[in-house]
Jmol script that loads the backbone (N, CA, C; Angstrom):
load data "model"
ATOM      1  N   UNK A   1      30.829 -50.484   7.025  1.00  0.00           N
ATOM      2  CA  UNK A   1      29.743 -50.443   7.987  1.00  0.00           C
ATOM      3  C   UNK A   1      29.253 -51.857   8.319  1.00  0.00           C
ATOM      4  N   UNK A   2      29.102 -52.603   7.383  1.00  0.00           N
ATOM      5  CA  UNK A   2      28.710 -53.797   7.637  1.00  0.00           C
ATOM      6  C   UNK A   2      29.718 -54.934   8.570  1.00  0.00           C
ATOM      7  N   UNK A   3      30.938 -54.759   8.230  1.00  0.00           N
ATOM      8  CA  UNK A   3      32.303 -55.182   9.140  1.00  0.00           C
ATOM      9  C   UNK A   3      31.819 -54.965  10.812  1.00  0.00           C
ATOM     10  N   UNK A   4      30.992 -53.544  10.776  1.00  0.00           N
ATOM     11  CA  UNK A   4      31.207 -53.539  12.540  1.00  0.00           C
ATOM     12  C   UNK A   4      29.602 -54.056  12.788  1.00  0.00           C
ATOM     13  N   UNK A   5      28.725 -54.550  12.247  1.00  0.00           N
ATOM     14  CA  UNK A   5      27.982 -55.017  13.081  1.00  0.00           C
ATOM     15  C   UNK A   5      28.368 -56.198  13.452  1.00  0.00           C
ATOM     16  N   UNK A   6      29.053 -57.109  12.961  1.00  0.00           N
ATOM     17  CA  UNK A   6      28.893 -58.291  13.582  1.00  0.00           C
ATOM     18  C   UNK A   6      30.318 -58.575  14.880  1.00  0.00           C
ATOM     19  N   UNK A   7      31.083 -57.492  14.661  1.00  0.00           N
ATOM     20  CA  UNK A   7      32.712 -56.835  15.559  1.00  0.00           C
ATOM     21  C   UNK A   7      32.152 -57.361  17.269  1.00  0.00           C
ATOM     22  N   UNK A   8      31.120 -56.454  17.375  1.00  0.00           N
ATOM     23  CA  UNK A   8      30.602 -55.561  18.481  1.00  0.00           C
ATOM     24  C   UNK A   8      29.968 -57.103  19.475  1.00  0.00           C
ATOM     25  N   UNK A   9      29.098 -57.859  19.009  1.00  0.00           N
ATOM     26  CA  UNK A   9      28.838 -58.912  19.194  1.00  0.00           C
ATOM     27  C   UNK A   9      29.848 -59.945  19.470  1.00  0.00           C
ATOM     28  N   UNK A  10      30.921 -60.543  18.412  1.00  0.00           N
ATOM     29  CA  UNK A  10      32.280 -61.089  18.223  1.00  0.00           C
ATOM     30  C   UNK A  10      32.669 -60.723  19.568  1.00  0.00           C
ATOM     31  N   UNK A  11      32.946 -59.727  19.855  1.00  0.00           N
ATOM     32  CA  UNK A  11      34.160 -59.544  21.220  1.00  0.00           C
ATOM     33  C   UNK A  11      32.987 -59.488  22.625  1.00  0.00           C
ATOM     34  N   UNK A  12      31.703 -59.400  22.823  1.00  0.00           N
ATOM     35  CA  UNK A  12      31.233 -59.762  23.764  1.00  0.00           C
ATOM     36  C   UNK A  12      31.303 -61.368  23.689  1.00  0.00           C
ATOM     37  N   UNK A  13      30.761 -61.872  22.572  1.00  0.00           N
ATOM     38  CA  UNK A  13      30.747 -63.765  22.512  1.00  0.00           C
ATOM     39  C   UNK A  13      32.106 -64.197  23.523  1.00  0.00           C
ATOM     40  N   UNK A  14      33.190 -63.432  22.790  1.00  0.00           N
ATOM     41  CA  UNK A  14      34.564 -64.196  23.144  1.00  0.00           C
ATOM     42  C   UNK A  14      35.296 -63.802  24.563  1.00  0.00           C
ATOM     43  N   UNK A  15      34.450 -62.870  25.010  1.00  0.00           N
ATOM     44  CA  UNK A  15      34.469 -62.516  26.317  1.00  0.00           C
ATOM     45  C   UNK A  15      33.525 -63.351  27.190  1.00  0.00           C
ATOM     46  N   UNK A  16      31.838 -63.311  26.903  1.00  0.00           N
ATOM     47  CA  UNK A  16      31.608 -64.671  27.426  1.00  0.00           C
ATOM     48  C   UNK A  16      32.105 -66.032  27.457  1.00  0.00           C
ATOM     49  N   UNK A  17      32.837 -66.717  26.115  1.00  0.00           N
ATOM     50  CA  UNK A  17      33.329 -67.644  26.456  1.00  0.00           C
ATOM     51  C   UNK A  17      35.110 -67.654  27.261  1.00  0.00           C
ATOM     52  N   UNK A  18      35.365 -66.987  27.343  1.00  0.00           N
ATOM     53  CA  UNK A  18      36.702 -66.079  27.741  1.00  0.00           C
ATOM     54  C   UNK A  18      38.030 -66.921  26.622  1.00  0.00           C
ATOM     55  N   UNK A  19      38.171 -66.894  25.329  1.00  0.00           N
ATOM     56  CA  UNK A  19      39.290 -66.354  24.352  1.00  0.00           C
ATOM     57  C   UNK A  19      38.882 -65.409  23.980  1.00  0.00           C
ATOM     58  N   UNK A  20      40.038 -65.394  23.611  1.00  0.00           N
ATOM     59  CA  UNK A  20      40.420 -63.692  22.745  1.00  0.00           C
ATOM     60  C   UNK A  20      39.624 -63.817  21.686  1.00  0.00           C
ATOM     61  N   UNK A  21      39.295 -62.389  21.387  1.00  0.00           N
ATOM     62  CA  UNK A  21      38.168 -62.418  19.558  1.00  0.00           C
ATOM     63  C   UNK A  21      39.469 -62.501  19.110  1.00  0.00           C
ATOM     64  N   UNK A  22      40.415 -63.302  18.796  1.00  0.00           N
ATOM     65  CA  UNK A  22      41.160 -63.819  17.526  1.00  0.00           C
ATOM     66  C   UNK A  22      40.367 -65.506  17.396  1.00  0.00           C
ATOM     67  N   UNK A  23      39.955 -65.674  18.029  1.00  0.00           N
ATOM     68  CA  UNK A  23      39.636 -66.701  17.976  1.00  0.00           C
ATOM     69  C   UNK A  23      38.020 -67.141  17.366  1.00  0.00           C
ATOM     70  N   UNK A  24      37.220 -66.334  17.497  1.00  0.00           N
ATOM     71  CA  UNK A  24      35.799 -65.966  16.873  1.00  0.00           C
ATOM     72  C   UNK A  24      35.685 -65.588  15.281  1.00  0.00           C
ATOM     73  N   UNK A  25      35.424 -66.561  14.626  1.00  0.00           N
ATOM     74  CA  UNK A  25      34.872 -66.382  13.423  1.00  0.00           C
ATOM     75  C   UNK A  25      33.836 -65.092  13.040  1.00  0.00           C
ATOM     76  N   UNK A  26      34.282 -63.900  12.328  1.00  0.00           N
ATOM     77  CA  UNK A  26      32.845 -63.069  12.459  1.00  0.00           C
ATOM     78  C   UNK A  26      31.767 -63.446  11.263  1.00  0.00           C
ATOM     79  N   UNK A  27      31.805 -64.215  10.393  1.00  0.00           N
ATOM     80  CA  UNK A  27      31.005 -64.890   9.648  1.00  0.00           C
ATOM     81  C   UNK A  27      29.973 -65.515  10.379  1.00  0.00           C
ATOM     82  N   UNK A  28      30.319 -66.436  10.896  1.00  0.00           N
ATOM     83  CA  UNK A  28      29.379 -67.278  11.822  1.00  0.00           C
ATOM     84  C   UNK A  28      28.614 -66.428  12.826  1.00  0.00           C
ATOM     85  N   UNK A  29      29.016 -65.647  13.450  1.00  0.00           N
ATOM     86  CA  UNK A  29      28.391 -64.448  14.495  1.00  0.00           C
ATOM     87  C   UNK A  29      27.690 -63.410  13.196  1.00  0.00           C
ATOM     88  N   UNK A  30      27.748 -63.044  12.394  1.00  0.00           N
ATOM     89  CA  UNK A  30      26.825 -62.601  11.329  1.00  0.00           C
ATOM     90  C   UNK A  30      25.517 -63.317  11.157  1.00  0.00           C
ATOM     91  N   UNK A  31      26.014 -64.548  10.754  1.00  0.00           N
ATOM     92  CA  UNK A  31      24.924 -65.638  10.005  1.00  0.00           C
ATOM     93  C   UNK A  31      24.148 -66.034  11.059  1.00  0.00           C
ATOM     94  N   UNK A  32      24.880 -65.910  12.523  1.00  0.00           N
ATOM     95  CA  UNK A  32      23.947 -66.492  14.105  1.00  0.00           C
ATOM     96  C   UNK A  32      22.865 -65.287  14.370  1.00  0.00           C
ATOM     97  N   UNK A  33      23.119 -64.260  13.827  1.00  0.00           N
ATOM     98  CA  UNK A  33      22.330 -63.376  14.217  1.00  0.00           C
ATOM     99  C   UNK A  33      20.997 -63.377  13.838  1.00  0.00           C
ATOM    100  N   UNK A  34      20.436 -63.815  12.450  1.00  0.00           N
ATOM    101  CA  UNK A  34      19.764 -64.829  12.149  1.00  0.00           C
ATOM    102  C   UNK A  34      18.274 -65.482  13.357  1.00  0.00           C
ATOM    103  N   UNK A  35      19.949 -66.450  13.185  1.00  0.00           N
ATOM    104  CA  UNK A  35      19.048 -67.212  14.527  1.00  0.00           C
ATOM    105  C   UNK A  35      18.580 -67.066  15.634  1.00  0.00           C
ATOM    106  N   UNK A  36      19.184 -65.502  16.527  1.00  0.00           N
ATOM    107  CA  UNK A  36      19.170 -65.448  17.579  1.00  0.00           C
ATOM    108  C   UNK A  36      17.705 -64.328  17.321  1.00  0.00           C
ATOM    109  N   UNK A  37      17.375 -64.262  16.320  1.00  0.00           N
ATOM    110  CA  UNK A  37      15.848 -63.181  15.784  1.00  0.00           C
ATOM    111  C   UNK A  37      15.063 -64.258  15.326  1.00  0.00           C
ATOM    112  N   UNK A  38      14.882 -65.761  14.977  1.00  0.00           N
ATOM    113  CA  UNK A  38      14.334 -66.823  14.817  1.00  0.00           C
ATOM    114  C   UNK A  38      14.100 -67.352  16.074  1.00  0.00           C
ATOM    115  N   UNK A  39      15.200 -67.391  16.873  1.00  0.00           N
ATOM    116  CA  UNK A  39      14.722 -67.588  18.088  1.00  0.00           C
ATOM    117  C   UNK A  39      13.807 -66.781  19.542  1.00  0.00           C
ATOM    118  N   UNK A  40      14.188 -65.739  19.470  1.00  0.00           N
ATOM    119  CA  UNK A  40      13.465 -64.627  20.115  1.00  0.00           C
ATOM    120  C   UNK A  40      12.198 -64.566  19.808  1.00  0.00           C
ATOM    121  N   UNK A  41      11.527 -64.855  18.741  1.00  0.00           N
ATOM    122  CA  UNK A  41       9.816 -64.815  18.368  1.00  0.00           C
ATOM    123  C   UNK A  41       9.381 -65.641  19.642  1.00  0.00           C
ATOM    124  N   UNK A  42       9.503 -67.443  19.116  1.00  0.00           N
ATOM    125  CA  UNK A  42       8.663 -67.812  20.355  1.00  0.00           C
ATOM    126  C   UNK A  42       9.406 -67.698  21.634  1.00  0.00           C
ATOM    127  N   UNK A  43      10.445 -66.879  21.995  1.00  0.00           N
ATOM    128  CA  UNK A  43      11.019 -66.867  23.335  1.00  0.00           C
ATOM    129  C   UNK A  43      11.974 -67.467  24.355  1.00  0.00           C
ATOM    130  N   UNK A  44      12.416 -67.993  22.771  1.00  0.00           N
ATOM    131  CA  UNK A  44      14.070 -68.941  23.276  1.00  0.00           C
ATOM    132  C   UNK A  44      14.869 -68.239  23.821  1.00  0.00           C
ATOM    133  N   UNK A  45      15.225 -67.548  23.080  1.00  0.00           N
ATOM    134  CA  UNK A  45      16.721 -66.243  23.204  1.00  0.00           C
ATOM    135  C   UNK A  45      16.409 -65.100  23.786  1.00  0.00           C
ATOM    136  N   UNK A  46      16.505 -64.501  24.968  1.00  0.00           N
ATOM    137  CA  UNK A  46      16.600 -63.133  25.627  1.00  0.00           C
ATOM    138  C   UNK A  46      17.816 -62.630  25.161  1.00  0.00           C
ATOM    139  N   UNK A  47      18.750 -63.380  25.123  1.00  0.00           N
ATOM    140  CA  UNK A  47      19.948 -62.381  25.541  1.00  0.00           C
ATOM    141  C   UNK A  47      21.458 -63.165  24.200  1.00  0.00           C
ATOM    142  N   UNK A  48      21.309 -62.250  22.879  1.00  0.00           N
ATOM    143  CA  UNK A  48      21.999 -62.996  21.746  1.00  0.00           C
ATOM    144  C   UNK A  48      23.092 -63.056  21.708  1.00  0.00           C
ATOM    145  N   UNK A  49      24.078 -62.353  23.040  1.00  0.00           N
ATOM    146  CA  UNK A  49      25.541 -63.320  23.035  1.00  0.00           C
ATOM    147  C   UNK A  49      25.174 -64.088  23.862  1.00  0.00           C
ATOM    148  N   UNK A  50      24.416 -64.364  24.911  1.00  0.00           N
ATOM    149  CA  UNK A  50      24.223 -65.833  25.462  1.00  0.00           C
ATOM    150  C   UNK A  50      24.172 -67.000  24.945  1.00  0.00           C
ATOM    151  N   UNK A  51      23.149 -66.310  24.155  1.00  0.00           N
ATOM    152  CA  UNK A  51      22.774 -67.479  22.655  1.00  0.00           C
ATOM    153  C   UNK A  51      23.677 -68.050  21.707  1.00  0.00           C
ATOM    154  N   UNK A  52      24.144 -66.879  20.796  1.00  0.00           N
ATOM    155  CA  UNK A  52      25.403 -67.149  20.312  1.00  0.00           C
ATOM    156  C   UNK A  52      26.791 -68.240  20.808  1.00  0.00           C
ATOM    157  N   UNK A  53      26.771 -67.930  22.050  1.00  0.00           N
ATOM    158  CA  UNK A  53      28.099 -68.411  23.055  1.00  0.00           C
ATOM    159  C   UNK A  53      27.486 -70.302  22.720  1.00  0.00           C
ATOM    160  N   UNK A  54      26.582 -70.437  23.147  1.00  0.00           N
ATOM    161  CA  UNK A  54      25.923 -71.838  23.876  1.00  0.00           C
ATOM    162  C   UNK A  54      25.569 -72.429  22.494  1.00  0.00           C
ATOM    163  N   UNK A  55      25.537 -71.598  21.486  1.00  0.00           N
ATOM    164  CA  UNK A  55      25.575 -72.860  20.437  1.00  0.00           C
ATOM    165  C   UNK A  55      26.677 -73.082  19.775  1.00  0.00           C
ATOM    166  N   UNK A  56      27.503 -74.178  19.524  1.00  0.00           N
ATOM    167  CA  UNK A  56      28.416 -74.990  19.200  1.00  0.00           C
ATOM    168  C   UNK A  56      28.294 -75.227  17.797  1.00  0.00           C
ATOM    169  N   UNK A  57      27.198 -75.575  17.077  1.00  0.00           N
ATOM    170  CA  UNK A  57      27.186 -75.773  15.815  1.00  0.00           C
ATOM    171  C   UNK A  57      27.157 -75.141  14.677  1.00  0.00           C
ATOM    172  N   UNK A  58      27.182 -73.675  15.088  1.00  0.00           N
ATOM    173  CA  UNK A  58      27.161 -72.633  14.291  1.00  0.00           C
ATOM    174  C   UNK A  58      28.467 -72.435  13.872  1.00  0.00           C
ATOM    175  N   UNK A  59      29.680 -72.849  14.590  1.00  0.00           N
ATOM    176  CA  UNK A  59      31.081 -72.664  13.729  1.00  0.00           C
ATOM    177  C   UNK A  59      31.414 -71.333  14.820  1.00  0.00           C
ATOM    178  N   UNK A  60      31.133 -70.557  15.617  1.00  0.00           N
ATOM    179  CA  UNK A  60      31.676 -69.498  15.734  1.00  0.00           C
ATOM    180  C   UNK A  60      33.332 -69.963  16.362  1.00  0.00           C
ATOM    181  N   UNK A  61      33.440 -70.370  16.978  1.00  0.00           N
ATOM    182  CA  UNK A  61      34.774 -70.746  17.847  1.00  0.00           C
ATOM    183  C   UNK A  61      35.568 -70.756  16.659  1.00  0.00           C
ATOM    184  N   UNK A  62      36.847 -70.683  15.961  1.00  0.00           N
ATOM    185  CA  UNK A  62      37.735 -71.213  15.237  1.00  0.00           C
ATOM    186  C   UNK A  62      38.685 -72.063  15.703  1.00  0.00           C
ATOM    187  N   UNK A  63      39.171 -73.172  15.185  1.00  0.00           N
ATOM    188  CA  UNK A  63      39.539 -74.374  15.278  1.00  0.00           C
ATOM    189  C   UNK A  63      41.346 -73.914  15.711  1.00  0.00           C
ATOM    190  N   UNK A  64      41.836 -74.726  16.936  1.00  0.00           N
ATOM    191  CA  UNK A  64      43.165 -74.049  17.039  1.00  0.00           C
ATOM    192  C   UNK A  64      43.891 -74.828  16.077  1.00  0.00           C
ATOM    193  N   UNK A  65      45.282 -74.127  15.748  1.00  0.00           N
ATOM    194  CA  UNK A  65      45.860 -74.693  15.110  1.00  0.00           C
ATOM    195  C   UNK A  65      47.363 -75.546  15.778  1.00  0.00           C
ATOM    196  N   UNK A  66      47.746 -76.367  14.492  1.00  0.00           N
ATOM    197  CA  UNK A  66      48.542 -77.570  14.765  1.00  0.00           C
ATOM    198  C   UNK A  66      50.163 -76.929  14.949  1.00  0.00           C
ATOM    199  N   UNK A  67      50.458 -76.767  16.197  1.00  0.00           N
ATOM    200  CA  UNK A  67      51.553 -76.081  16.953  1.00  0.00           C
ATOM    201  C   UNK A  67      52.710 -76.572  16.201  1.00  0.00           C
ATOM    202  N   UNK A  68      52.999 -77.887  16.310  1.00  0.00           N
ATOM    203  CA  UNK A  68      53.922 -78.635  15.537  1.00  0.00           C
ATOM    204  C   UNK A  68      54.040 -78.197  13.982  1.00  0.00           C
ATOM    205  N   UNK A  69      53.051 -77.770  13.005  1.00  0.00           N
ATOM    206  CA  UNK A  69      53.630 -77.430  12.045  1.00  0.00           C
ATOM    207  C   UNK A  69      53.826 -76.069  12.210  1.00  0.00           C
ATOM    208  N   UNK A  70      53.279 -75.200  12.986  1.00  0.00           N
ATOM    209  CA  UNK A  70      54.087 -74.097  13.444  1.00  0.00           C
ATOM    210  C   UNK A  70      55.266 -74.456  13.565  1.00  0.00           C
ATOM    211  N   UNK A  71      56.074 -74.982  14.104  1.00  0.00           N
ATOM    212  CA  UNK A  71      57.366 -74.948  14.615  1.00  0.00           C
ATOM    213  C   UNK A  71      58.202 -75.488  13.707  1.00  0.00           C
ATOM    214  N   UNK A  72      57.652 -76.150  12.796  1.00  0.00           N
ATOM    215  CA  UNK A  72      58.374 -76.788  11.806  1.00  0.00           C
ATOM    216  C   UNK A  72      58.560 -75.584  10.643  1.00  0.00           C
ATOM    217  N   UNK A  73      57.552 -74.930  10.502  1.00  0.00           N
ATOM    218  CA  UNK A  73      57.800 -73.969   9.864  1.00  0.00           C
ATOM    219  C   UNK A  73      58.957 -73.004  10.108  1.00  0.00           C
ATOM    220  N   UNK A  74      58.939 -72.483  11.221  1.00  0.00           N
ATOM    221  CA  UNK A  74      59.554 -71.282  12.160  1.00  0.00           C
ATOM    222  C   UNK A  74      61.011 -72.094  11.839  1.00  0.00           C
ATOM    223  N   UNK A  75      61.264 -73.103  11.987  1.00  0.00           N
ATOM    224  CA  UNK A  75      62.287 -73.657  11.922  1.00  0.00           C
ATOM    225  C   UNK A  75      63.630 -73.772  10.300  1.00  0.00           C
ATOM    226  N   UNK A  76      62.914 -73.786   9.272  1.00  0.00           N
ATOM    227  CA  UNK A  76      63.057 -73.390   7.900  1.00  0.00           C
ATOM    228  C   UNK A  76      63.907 -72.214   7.978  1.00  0.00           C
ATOM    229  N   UNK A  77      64.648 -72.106   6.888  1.00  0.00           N
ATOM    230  CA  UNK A  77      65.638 -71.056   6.888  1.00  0.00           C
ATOM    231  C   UNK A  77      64.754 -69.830   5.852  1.00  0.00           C
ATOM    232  N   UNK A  78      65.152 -68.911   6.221  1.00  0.00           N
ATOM    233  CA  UNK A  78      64.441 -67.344   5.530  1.00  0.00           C
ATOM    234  C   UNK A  78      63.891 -67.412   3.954  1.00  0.00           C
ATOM    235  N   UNK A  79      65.402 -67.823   3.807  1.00  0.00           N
ATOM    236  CA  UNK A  79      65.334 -68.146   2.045  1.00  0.00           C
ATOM    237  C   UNK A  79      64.430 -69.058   1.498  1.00  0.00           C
ATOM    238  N   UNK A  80      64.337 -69.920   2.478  1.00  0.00           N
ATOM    239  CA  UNK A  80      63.355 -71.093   1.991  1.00  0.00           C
ATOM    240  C   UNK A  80      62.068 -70.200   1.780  1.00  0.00           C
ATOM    241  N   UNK A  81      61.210 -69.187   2.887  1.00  0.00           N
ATOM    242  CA  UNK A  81      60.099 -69.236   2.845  1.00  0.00           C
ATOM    243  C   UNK A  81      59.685 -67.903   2.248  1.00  0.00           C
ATOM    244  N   UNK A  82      60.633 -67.613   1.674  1.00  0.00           N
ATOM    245  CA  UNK A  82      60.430 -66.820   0.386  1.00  0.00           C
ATOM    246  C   UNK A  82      60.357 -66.873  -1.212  1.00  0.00           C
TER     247      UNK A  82
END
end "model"
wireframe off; spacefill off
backbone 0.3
color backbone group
């Protein structure tokens, strides 16, 4: 139960910022939620995937990864990566 509250949020965020929720941390969209009820008192935040989306420092985005050692990997024979 706890898995889907922060789901539901996750895939609107990553739709406002337009990637895919593979890309959305749901930790960080948990822990933002938080903030976006810290912020709503004095009247920052109307709207908490807006909120969510526009802050940067919370970690939600996940960091892409380094293509090149992808490929270096992919490249390795079977046996090796077993």
């Amino acid at each position: 139960m706890l898995y889907a509250v922060p789901v539901d949020p996750a895939d609107d965020v990553a739709d406002t910022l337009g990637v895919p929720l593979e890309r959305i941390s749901l930790e960080p969209v948990f822990r933002g939620l938080d903030y976006v009820g810290l912020a709503a008192a004095p009247g920052e935040a109307d709207d908490p995937v807006a909120y969510l989306a526009a802050q940067h420092d919370l970690g939600i985005l996940k960091p892409r990864r380094n293509t090149r050692l992808r490929q270096r990997l992919d490249a390795l024979p079977p046996e090796l990566l077993s």
